[in-house]
N, C-alpha and C positions, 0 to 999 in steps of 0.2 A: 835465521836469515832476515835482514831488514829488507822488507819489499818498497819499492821504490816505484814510483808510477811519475807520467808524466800528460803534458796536455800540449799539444805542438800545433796549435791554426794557425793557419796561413793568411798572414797580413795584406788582404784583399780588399778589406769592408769590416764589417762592425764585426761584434763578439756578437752571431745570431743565437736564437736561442738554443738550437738542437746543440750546440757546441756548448755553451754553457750549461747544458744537462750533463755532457761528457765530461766537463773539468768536473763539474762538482761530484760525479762519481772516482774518477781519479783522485780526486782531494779527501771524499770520505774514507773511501778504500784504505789507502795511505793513513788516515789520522785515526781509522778503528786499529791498526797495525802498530802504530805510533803508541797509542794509549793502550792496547789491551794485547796485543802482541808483542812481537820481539823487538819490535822498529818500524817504523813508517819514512818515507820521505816523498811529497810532492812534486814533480819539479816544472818549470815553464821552457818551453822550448818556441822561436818564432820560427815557423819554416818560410823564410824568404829568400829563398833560391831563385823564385820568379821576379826577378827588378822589374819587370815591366809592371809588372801590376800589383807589386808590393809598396807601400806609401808609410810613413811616419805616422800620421795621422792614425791609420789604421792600426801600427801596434798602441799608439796612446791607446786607441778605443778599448784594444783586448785590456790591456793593465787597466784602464779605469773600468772597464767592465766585472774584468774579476774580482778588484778590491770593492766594486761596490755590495758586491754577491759575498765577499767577505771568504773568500778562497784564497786565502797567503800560499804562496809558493817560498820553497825553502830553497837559499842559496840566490845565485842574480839570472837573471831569465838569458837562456844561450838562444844564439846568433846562427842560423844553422847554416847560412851564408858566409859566416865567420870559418867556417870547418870546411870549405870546397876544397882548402889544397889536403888535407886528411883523409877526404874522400878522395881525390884523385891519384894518392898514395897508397890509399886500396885495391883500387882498380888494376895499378899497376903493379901491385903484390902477387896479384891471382894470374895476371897477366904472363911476370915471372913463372910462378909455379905451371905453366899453364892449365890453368884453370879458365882460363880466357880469351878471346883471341881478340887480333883486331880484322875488322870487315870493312871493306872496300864497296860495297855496293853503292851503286850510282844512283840518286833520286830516282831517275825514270826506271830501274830496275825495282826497284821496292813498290815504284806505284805496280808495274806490272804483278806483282805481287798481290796488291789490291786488289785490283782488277780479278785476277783469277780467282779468289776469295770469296768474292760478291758472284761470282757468278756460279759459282758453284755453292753458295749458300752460307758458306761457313765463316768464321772470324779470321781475320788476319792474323797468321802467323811467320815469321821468318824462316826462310825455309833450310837455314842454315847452311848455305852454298862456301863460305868463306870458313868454314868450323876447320875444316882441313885441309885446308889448299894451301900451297905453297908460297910463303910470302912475297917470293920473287916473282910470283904471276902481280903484285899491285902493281897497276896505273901510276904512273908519274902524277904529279901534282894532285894527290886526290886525298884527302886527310880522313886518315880511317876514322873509326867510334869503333869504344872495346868493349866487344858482348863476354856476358857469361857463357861458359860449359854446363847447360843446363843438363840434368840426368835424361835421356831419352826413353827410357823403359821405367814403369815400374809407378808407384805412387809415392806422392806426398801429403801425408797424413796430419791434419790439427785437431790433437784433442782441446778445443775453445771450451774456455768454462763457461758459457753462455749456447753458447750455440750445441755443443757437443763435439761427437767423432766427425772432423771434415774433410772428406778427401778425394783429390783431383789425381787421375792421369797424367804422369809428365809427359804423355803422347800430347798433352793438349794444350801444355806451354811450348813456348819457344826459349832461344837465346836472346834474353834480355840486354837492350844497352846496358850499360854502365856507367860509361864515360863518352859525352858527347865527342864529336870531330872538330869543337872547338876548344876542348879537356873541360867543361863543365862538366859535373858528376847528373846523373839522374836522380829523381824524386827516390825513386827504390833503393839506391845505393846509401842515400845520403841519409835515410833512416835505419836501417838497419846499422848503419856504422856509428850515430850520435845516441842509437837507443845503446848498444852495446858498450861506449865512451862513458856514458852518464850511471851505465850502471842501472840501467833500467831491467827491473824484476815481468812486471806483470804488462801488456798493453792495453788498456781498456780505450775504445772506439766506436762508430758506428759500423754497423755490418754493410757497408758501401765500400768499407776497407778490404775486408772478410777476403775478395781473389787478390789484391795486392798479399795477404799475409802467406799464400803459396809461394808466391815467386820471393817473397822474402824468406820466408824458412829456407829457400834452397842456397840463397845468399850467406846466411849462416851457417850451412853446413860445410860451403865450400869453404868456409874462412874457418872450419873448424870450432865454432864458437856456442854458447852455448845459446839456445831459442828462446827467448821469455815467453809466459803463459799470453795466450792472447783470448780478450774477451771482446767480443763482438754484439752491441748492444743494437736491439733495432733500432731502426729510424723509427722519427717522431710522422705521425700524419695530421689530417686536419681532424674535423669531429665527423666529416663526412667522410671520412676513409680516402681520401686522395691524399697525396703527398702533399708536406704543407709548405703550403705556399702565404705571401703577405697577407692572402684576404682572410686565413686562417690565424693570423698573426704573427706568423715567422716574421719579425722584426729585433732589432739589436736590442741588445739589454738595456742600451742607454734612453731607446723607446718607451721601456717598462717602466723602468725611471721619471722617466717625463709624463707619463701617463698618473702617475703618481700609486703606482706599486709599491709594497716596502720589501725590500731584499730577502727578509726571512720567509714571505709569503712566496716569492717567486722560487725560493730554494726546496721549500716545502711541495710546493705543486710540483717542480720538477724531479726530484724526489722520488713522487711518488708515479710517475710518466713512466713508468715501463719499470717499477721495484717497489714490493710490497711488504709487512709488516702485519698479518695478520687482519683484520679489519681498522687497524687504527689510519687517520686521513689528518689528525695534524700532528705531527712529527716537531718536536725541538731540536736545535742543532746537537745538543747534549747525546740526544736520544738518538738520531741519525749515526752519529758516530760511534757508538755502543754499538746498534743495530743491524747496522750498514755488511755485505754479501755478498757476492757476485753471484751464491745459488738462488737468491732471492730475485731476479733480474729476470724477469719474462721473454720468451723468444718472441713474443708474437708486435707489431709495431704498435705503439700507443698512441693515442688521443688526445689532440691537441686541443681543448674546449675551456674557451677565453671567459666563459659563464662562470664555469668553476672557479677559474685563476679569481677573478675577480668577486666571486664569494669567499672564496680563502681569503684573499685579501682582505675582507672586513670584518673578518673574523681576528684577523692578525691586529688592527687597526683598534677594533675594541678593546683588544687585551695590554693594549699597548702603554708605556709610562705616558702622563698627560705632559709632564715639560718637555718633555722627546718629542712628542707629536705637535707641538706649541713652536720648535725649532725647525723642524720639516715646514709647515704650513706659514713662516713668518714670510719667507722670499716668496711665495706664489700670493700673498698678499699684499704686499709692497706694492708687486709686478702690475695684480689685480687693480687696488686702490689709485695707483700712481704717486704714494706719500710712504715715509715712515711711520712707523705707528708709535702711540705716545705710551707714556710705560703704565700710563692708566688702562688704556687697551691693551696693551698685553696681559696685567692682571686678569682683568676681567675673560680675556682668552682664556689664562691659564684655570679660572674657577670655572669656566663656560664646558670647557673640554671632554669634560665626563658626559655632560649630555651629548652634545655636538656628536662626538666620535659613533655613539649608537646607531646612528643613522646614515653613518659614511660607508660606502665601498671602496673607496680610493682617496687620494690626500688630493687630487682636485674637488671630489664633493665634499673634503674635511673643510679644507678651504672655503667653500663657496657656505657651508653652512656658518664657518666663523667671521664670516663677515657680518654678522647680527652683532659681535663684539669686538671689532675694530672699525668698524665706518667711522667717518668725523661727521658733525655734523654741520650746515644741516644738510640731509639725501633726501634724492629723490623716489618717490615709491615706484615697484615696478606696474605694468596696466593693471595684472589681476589683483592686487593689493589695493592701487587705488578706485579699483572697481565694487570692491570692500567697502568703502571710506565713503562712499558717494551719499548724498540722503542724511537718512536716518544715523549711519554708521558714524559721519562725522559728527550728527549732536551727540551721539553715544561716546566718543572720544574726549568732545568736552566737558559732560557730566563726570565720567570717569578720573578725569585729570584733577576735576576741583576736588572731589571725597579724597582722592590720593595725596593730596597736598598735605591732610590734615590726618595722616597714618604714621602714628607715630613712632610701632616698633615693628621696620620695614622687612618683612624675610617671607617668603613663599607662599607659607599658610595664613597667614593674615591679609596679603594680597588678594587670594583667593575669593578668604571671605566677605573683602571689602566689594570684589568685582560681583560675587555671587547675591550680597546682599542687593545691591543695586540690580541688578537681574530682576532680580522677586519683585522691587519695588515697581520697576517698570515692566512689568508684566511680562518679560521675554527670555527664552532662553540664556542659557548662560553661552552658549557660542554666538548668540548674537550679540555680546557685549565684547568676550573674547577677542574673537575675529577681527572684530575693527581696531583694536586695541593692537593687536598681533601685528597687522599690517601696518599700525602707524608709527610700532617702534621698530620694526627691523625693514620695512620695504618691500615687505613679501607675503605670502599666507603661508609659508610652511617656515617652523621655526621646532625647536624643543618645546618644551611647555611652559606658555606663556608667563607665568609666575615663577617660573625657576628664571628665567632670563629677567625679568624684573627687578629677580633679587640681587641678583650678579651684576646687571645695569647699576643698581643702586639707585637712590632716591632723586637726587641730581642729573644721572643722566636720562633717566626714566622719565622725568618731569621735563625735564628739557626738550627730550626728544619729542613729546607728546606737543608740548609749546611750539616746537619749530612747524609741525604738521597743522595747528590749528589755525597759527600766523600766516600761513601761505596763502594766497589768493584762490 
């Protein structure tokens, strides 16, 4: 059997993250299925049944969202708003068979409904007054909506491959719409019929879904049709155990993005948000999809801690190719500098990198440390640098400049020994030579090490820069 999975948000707002944990479990699912099984297929579904508050905007967000997380969906992404006359060919299938009726209840009868509900404690249910009544009793001018013949006795059972044995009393559903009084289809009809259309095997979800998939299973049995396995994954919380909210970081992926995350880092931490792999904590996408389970998927909800994400993340960033990382950090220096950079800075970037990168958690601090090899010159130092420089530090910059002029085979270790030597002579440490040195070529006290960036500088601009700092008033 090829299993088939799908990912169907609803075009409200961005691709947040909890949703993007659920594609990329749908997509591994599928692609360990694909490779190591019989067959795999991903697919994308938009549920924009709600115009009011579905936008354009927000399906670009999900597709740029999921191709930046690098989740291909197989086939063209369905329209589930495209499918309302399919669903409402449903409705009136079962309607047929009667399987269904239509109900006449009048607004102020269903609040009454309410009403009685709340005050005896319990949840709204329909209490099925039109199930069997005779359609000659409808009111004139009043446009029914067609409920299901839900079973009144008895149970309906989900065995979830996550969650396990789940099973509710159909004493404690009702007769569900189906087909609005204006012939829209409902949210429950309209899934059940596109997951069935598409050929969908398995459902994996958040367990926020988990009492929708009762009233669904009953949708497919009345249609006769067969129920796909449903998995039910926890919700994501904060690190404080509350539901997570933005101060936790529930933010769009395109945030993560911005923030300067790399896709494989965010896929890995999410990953591993509620599905394990023995003690292993970084995961390649190779490995993922080898790996990947639905018995491996924890009931219990997981922990949303931005600390982590962001140590993975420079872990990711260390190991990363250095021209890749050189193409990432060009536009946030551009943006940074307010110039293009000359292809002499970017060299220099690209031999800079290996150091630079050890020190970043994110590709805004990749950035901000490579601007020690793209500044133009001449820049400005920032306070604590030129707090450095002050005194002593500046005769120490221009003694240092003159011995450098006359270094003739320029590379790290000789650097070193040229700064070191002069240390000894002037009686001072060698970070008191350093330091000011540090600060007069990049603008800053924190840099890689000062003789590694020297060397990459080169003789030219190392000297120059030092000239521009000594020239200034």
């Amino acid at each position: 059997m090829t299993v088939v999975t799908r990912f169907a948000p609803s075009p409200t707002g961005f691709l947040h993250i909890g949703g993007a944990r659920t594609a990329l479990y749908n997509w591994l699912f599928a692609k360990h299925h694909a490779e190591y099984g019989s067959g795999g297929r991903f697919l994308l579904r938009i549920e924009d049944t709600d115009r009011k508050r579905s936008s354009d905007e927000a399906v670009a967000a999900i597709y740029e969202g999921l191709k930046w997380l690098g989740l291909d969906w197989d086939g063209d992404a369905v329209s589930q708003f495209s499918g309302a006359a399919r669903h409402a060919e449903i409705a009136e299938q079962l309607l047929a068979e009667g399987k269904a009726y239509k109900c006449y209840c009048s607004a102020e009868e269903l609040q009454e409904m309410r009403d009685a509900a709340r005050a005896e404690g319990r949840s709204m249910r329909y209490d099925g007054r039109w199930r069997d009544r005779d359609p000659a009793d409808a009111p004139e001018g009043v446009d029914p909506v067609i409920r299901m013949k839900a079973p009144l006795v008895g149970e309906t059972v989900i065995q979830d491959l996550v969650q396990g044995e789940v099973t509710v009393a159909n004493e404690q559903l009702d007769d569900m719409i189906l087909l609005r009084a204006n012939g829209t289809p409902t949210y429950m009809l309209a899934v059940v019929v596109d997951d069935h259309d598409m050929g969908v095997t398995h459902v994996i979800r958040g367990d926020d879904h988990l009492t929708n998939a009762f009233r669904q299973t009953q949708i497919y049995s009345l249609l006769g049709w067969d129920v796909p396995a449903f998995a039910h994954i926890p919700l994501i919380h904060g690190a404080d155990g509350a539901k997570l909210s933005k101060r936790h970081g529930a933010l769009g992926v395109e945030a993560y993005r911005d923030l300067g995350f790399l896709p494989e880092a965010v896929c890995n931490y999410l990953l591993r948000l509620g599905w394990s792999h023995g003690d292993d904590e970084i995961i390649s996408r190779e490995q993922a999809v080898e790996w990947f389970g639905l018995e491996s998927v924890g009931r219990a909800a997981a922990r949303f801690d931005m600390d982590k994400l962001t140590s993975l993340n420079g872990h990711y960033i260390r190991e990363s190719d250095d021209a890749r990382l050189l193409e990432l950090v060009l536009p946030r220096l551009r943006e940074t500098l307010g110039e293009a950079l000359s292809e002499e800075a970017e060299s220099r970037l690209l031999k800079g990198m290996a150091g630079i990168k050890e020190r970043a958690k994110t590709l805004i601090e990749l950035a901000e440390g490579a601007e020690i090899y793209a500044r133009a010159r001449p820049f400005d130092l920032d306070e604590k640098a030129q707090n450095l420089v002050e005194g002593e530090g500046r005769d120490h910059v221009g003694h240092l400049r003159d011995r450098l002029r006359n270094l003739d085979d320029w590379n790290a270790e000789n650097l070193q020994a040229t700064v070191r030597g002069y240390a000894e002579e002037a009686d001072i440490k060698l970070g008191k030579a350093a330091q000011p040195l540090r600060a007069a070529l990049s603008g800053r006290t924190v840099s890689p090490g000062i003789f590694e960036v020297m060397e990459i500088l080169g003789r030219e601009e190392t000297l120059g820069r030092l000239s521009d700092f000594l020239e200034r008033a």
